[in-house]
Biotite code that builds the C-alpha atoms (Angstrom):
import biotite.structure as struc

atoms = struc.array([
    struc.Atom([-18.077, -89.284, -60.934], chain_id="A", res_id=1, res_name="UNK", atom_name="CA", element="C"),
    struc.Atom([-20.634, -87.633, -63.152], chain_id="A", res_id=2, res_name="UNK", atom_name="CA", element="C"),
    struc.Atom([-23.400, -87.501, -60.305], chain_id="A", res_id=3, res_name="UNK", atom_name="CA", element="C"),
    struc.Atom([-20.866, -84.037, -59.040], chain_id="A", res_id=4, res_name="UNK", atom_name="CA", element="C"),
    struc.Atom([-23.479, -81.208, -58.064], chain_id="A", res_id=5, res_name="UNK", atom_name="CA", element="C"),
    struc.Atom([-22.440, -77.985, -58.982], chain_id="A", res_id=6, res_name="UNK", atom_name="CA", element="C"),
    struc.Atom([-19.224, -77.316, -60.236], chain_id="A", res_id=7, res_name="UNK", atom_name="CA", element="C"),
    struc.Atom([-17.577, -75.285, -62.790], chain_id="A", res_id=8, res_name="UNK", atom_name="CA", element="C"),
    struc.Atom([-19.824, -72.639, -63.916], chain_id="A", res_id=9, res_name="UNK", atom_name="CA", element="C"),
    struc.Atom([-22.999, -74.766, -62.635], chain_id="A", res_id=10, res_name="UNK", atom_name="CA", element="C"),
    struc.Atom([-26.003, -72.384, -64.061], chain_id="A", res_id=11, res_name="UNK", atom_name="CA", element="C"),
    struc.Atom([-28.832, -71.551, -61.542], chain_id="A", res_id=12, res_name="UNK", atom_name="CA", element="C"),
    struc.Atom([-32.059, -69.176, -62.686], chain_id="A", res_id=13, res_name="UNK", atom_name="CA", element="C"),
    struc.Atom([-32.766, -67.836, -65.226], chain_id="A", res_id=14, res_name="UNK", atom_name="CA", element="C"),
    struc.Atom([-30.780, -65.042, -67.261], chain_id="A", res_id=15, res_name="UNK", atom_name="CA", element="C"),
    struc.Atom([-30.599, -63.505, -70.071], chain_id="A", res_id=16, res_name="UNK", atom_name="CA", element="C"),
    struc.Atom([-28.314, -62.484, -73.379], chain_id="A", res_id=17, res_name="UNK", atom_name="CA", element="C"),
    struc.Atom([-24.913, -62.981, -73.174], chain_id="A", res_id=18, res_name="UNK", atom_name="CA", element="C"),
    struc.Atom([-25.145, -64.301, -69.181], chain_id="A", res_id=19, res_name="UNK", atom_name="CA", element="C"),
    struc.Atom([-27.576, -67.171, -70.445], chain_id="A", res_id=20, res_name="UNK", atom_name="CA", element="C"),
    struc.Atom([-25.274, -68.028, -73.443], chain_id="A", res_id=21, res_name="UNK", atom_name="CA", element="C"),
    struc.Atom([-22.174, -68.305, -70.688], chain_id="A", res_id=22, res_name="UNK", atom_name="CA", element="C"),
    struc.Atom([-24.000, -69.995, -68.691], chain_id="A", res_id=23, res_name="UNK", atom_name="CA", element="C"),
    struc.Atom([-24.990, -72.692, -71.395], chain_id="A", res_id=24, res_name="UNK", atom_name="CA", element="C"),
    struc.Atom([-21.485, -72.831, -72.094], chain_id="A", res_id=25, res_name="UNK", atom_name="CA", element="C"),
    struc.Atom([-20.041, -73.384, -69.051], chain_id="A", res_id=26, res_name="UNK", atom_name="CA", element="C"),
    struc.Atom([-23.014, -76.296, -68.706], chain_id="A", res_id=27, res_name="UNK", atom_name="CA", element="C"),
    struc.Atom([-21.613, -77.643, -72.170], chain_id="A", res_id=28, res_name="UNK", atom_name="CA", element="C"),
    struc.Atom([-18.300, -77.530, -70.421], chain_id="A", res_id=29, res_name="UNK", atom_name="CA", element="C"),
    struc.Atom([-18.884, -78.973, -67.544], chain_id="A", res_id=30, res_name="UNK", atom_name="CA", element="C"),
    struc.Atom([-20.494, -82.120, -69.227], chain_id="A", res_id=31, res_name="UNK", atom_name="CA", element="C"),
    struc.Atom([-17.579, -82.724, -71.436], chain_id="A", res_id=32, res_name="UNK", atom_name="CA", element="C"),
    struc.Atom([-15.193, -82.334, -68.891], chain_id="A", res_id=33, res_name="UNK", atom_name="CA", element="C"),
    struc.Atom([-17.023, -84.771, -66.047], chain_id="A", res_id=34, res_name="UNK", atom_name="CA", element="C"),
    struc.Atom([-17.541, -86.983, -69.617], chain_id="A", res_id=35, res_name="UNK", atom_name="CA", element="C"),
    struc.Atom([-13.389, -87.292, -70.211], chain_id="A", res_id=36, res_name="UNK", atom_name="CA", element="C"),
    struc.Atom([-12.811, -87.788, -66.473], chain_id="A", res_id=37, res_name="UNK", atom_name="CA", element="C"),
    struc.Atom([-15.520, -90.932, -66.485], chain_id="A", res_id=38, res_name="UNK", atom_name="CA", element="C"),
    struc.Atom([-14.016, -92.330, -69.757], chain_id="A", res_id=39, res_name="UNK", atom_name="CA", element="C"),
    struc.Atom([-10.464, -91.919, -68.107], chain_id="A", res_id=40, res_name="UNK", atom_name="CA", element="C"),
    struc.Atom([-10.681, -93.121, -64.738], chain_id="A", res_id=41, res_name="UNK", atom_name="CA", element="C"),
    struc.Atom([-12.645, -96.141, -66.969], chain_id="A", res_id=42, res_name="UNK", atom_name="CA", element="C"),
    struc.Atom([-9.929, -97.015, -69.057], chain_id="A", res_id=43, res_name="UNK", atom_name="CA", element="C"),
    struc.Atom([-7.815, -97.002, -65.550], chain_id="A", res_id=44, res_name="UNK", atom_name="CA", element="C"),
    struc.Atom([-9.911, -99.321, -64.015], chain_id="A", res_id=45, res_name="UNK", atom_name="CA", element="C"),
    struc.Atom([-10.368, -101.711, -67.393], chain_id="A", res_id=46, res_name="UNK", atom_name="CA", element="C"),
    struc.Atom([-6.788, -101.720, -68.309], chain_id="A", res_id=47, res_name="UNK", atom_name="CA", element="C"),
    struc.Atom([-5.495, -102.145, -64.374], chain_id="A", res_id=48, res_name="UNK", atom_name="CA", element="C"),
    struc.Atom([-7.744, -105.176, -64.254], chain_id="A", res_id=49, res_name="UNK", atom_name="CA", element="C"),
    struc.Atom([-6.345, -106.712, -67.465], chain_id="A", res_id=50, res_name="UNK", atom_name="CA", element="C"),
    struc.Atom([-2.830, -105.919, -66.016], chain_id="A", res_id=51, res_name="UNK", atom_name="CA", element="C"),
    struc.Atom([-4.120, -107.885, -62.966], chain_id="A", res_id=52, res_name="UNK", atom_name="CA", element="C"),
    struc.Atom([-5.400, -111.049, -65.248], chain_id="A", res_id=53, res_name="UNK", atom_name="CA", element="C"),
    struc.Atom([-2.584, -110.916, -67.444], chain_id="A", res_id=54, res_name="UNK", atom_name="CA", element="C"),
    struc.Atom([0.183, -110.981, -65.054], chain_id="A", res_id=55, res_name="UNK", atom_name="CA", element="C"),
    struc.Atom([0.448, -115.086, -64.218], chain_id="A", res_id=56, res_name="UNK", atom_name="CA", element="C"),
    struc.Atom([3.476, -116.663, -64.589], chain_id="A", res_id=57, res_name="UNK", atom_name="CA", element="C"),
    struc.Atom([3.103, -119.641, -67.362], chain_id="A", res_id=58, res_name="UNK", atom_name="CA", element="C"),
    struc.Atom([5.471, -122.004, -68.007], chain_id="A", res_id=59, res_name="UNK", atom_name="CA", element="C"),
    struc.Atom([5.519, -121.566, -72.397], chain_id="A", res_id=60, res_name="UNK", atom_name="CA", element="C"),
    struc.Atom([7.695, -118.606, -73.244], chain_id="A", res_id=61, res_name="UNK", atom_name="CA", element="C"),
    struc.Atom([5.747, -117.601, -76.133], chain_id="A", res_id=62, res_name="UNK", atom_name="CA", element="C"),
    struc.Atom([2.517, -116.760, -74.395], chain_id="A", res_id=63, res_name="UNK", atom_name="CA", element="C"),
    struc.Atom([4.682, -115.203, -71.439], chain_id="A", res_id=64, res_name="UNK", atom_name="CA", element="C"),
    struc.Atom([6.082, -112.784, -74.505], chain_id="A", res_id=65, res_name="UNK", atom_name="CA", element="C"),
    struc.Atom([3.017, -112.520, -75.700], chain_id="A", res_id=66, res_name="UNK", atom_name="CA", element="C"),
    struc.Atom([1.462, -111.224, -72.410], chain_id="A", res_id=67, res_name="UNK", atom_name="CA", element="C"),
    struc.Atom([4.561, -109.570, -71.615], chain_id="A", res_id=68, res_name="UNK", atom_name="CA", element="C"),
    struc.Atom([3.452, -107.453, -74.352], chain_id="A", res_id=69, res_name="UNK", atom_name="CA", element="C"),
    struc.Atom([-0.129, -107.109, -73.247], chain_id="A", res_id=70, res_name="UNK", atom_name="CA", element="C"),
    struc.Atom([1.130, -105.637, -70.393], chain_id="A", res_id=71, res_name="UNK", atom_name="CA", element="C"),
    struc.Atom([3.026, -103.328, -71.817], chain_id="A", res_id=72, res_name="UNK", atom_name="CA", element="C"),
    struc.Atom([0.254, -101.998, -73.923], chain_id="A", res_id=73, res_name="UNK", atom_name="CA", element="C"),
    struc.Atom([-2.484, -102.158, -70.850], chain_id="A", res_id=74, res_name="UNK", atom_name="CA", element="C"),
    struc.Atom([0.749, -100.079, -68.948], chain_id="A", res_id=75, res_name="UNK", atom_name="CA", element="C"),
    struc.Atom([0.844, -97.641, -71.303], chain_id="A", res_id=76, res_name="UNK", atom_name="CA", element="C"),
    struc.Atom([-2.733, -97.012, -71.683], chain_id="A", res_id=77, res_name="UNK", atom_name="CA", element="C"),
    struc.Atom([-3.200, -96.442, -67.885], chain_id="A", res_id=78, res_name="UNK", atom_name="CA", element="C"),
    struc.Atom([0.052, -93.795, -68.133], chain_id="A", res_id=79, res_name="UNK", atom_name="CA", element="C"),
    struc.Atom([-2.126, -91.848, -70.672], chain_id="A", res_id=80, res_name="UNK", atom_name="CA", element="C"),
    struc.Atom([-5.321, -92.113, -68.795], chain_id="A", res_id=81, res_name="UNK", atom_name="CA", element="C"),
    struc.Atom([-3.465, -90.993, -65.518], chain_id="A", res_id=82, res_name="UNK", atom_name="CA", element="C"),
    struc.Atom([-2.088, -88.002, -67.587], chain_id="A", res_id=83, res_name="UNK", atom_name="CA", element="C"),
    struc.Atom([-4.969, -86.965, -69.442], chain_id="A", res_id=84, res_name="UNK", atom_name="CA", element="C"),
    struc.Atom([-6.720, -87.437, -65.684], chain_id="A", res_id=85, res_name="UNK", atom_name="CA", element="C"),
    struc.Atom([-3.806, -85.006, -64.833], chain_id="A", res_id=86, res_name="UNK", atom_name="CA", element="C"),
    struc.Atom([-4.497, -82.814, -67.536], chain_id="A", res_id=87, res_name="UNK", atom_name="CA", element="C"),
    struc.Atom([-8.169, -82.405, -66.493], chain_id="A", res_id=88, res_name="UNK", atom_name="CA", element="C"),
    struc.Atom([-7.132, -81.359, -63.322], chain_id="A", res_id=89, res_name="UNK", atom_name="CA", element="C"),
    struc.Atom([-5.159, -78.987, -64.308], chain_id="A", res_id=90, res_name="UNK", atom_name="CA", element="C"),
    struc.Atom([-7.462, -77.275, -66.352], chain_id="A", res_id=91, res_name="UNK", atom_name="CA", element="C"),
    struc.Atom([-10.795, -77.384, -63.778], chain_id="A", res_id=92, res_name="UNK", atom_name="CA", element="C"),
    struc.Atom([-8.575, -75.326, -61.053], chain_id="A", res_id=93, res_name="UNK", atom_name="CA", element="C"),
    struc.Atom([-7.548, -72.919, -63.735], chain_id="A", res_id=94, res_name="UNK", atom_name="CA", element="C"),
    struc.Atom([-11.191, -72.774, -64.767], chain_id="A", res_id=95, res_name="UNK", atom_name="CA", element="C"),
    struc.Atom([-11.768, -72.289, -61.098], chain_id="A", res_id=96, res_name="UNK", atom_name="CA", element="C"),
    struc.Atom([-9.132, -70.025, -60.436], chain_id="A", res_id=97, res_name="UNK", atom_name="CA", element="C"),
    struc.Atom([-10.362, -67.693, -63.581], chain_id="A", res_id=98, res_name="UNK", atom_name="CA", element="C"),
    struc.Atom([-14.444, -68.156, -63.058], chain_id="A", res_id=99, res_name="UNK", atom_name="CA", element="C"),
    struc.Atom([-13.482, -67.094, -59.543], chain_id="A", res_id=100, res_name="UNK", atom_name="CA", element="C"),
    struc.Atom([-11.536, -63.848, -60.677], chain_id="A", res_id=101, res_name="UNK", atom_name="CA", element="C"),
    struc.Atom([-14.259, -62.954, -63.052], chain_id="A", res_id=102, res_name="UNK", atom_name="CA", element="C"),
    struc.Atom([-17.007, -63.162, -60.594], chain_id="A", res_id=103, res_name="UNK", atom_name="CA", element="C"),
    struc.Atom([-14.910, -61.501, -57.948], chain_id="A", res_id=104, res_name="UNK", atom_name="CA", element="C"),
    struc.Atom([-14.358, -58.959, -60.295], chain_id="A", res_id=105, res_name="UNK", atom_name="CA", element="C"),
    struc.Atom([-17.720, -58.514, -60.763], chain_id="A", res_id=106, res_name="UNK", atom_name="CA", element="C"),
    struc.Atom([-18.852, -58.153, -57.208], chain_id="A", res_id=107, res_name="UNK", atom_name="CA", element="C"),
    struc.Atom([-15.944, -55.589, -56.443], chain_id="A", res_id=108, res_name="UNK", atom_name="CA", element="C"),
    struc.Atom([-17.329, -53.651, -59.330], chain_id="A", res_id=109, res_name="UNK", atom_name="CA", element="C"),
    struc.Atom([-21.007, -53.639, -58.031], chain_id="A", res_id=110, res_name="UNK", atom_name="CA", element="C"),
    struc.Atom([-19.631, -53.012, -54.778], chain_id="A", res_id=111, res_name="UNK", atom_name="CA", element="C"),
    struc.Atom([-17.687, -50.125, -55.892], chain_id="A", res_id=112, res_name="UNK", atom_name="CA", element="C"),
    struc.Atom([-21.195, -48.712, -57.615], chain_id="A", res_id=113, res_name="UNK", atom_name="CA", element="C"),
    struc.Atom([-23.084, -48.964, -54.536], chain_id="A", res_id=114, res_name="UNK", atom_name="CA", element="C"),
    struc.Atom([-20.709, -47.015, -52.465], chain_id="A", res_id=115, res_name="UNK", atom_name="CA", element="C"),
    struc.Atom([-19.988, -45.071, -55.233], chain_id="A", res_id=116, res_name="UNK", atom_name="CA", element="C"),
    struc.Atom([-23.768, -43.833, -55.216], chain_id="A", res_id=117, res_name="UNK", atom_name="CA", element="C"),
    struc.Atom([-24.096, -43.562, -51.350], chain_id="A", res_id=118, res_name="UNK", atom_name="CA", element="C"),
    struc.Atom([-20.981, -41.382, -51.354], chain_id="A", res_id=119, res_name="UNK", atom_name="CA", element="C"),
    struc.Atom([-23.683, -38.934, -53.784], chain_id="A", res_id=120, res_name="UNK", atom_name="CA", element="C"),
    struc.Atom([-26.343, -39.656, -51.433], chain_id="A", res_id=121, res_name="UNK", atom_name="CA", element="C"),
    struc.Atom([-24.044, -38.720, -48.279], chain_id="A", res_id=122, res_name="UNK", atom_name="CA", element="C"),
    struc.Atom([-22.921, -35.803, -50.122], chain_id="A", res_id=123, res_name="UNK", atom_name="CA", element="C"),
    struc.Atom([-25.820, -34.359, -51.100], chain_id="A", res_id=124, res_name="UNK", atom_name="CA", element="C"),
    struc.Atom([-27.569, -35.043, -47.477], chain_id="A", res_id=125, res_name="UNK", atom_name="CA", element="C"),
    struc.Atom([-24.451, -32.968, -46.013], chain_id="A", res_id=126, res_name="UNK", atom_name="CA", element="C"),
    struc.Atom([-24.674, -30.093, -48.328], chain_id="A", res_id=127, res_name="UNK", atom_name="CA", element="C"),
    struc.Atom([-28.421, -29.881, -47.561], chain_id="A", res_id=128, res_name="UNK", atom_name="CA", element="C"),
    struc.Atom([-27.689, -29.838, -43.658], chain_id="A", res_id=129, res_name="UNK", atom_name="CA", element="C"),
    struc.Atom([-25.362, -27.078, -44.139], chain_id="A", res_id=130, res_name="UNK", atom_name="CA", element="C"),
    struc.Atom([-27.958, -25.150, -46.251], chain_id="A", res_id=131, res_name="UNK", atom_name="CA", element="C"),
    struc.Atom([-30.131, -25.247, -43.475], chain_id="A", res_id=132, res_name="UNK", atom_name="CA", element="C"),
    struc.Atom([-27.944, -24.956, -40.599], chain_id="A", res_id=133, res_name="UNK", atom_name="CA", element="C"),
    struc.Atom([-26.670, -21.687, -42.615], chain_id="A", res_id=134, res_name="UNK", atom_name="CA", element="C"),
    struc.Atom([-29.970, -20.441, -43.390], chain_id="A", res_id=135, res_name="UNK", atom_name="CA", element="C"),
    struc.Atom([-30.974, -21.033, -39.518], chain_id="A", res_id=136, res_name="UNK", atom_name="CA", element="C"),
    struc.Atom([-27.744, -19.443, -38.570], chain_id="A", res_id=137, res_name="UNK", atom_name="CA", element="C"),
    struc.Atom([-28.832, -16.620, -40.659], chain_id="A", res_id=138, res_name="UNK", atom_name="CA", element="C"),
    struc.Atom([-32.372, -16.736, -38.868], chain_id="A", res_id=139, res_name="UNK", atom_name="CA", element="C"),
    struc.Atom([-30.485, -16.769, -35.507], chain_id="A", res_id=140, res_name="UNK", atom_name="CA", element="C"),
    struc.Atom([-28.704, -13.438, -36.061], chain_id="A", res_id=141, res_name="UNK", atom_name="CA", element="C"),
    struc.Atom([-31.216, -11.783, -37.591], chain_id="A", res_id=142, res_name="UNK", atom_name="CA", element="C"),
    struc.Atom([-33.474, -12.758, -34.573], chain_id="A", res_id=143, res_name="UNK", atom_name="CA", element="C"),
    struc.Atom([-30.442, -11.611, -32.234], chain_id="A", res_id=144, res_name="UNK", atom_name="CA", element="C"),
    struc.Atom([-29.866, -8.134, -33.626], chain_id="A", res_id=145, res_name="UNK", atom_name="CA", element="C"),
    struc.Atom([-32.992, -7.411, -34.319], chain_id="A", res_id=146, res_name="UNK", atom_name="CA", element="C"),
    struc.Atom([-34.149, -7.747, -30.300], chain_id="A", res_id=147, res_name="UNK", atom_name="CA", element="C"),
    struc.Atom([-34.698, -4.978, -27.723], chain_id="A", res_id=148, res_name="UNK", atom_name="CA", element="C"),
    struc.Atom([-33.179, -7.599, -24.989], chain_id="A", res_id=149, res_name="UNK", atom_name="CA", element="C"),
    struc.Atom([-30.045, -7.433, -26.587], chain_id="A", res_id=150, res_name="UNK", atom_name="CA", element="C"),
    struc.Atom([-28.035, -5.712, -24.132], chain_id="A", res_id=151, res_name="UNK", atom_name="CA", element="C"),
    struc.Atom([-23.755, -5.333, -24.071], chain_id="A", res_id=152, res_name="UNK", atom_name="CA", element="C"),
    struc.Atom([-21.796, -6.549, -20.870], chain_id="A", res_id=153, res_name="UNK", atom_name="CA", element="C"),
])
């Protein structure tokens, strides 16, 4: 379970400041997390097979007590590895769910800049056109009034 490839906030490249400090973090995270799921689906496994070996049927009732107890105790220790396995779960999709906001958030943001500056680019390219279709314009009618061919229908 531990060999997962990327995952929650997997870190790739290099950064810097505060992005190389969350991305160490999320690292840190992601260990510990992948760590708890190995020790619980462990215990799981352990205590299901002792649950297995303990359940015989034996004829003296003190040892059928005594495992009757055992397998109680291995029961109850698979219920709390199933819910802390439950638990984990829980918390890696709202991880995802949030680390997935955050970087959407960030890409609508950079998108927004880079329209936001070829908007000024646009805008500035159409006021120059209409500076120079104006001052052609201009050109135009001073070329039209000014010449001798000009005649009225």
């Amino acid at each position: 379970m531990s060999k997962l490839g990327g995952g929650i906030g997997g870190a790739s490249g290099t950064a810097a400041g505060p992005t190389a400090a969350a991305a160490a973090a999320a690292a840190q995270k992601q260990r510990a997390l992948l760590q708890k799921a190995d020790a619980d689906v462990a215990s799981l496994v352990d205590n299901f097979s002792a649950l297995i070996n303990i359940a015989r049927v034996n004829d003296p009732p003190v040892r059928n007590s005594q495992e009757e107890f055992q397998m109680e105790m291995r029961a109850s220790r698979m219920v709390h590895s199933a819910d802390s396995l439950l638990k984990l779960v829980s918390e890696l999709k709202r991880t995802a769910i949030f680390s997935g906001l955050a970087s959407l958030s960030e890409n609508v943001d950079r998108r927004i800049e880079v329209l936001n500056q070829q908007a000024e680019g646009t805008d500035r390219m159409l006021e120059r056109i209409g500076q120079e279709a104006a001052a052609s314009l201009k050109e135009l009618e001073a070329h039209y009034y000014s010449s001798v061919v000009r005649t009225p229908l």
